[in-house]
C-alpha positions in Angstrom: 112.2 109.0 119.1 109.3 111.7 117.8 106.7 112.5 120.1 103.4 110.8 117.9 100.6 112.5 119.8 96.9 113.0 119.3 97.4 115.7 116.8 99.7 114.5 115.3 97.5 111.0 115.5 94.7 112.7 113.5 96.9 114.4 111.2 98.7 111.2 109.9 94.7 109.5 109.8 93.2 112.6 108.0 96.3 112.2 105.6 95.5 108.4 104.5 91.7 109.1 104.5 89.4 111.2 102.5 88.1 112.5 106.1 88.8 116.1 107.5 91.0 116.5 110.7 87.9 117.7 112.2 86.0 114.6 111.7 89.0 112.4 112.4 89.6 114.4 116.0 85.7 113.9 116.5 86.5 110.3 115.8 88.9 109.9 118.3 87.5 111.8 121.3 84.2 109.9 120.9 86.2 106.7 120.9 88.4 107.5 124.0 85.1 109.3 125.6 83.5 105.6 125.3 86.5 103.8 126.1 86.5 105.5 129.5 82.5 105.4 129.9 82.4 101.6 129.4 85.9 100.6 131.8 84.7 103.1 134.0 81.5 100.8 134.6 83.9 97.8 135.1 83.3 96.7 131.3 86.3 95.1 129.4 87.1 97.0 126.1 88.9 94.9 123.4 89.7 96.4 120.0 90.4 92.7 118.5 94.2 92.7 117.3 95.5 95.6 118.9 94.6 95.3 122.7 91.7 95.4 125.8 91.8 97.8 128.3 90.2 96.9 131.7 89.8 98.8 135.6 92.4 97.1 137.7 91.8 97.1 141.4 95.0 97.8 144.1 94.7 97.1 147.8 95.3 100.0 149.9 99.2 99.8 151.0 101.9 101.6 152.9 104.8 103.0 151.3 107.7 105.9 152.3 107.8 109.7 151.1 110.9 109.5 149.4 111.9 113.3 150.8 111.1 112.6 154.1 111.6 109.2 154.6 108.0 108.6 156.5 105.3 105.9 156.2 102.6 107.3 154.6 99.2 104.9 153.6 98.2 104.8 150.2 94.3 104.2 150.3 92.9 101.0 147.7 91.9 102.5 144.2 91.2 101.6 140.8 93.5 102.0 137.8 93.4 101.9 134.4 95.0 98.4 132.1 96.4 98.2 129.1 97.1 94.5 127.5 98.4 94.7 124.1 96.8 92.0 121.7 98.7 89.6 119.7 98.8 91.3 116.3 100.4 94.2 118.1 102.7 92.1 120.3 103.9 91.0 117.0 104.1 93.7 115.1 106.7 95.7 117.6 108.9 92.3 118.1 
C-alpha cells in the first residue's frame, strides 16, 4: 500500500491537467479551507458521488486511562463525519 497524500494528490492532478501544481495545491487548500468553514458552521457538505461530510455531536462520557487504569471524564464535543456516497461505495467494492 503507497502512502497517496496531498502532494502526491496534486502531483497526479497537475499530471492529467494542463494546470500547474501551484494552482492545483491552491485548488485544494481552498477547497478543504471551505469544506471546514461551512461544517464548522453546522452546514452539510456533499460533493455528489463521492461523499458529504457533516459535524457529528458526542455526549460527554467516562472512560479508563489505559496506563493507569482510572476513570477519567471525557467532556461532550463535536467531530468531524465522513459518509462515502454511492459512486464511491461502488467503485472500492
Amino acid at each position: 500500500m503507497v502512502n497517496f497524500n496531498k502532494d502526491t494528490l496534486v502531483e497526479a492532478i497537475a499530471g492529467t491537467t494542463n494546470l500547474s501544481k501551484k494552482d492545483v495545491a491552491a485548488v485544494i487548500e481552498a477547497m478543504t479551507d471551505k469544506i471546514t468553514e461551512e461544517i464548522r458552521k453546522g452546514n452539510k457538505v456533499t460533493l455528489t458521488g463521492f461523499g458529504s461530510f457533516r459535524i457529528s455531536k458526542r455526549e460527554a462520557r467516562e472512560g479508563i486511562n489505559p496506563q493507569t487504569k482510572e476513570r477519567i471524564k471525557i467532556p461532550a464535543m463535536s467531530v468531524a463525519k465522513f459518509t462515502a456516497g454511492k459512486t464511491l461505495k461502488e467503485a472500492v467494492k
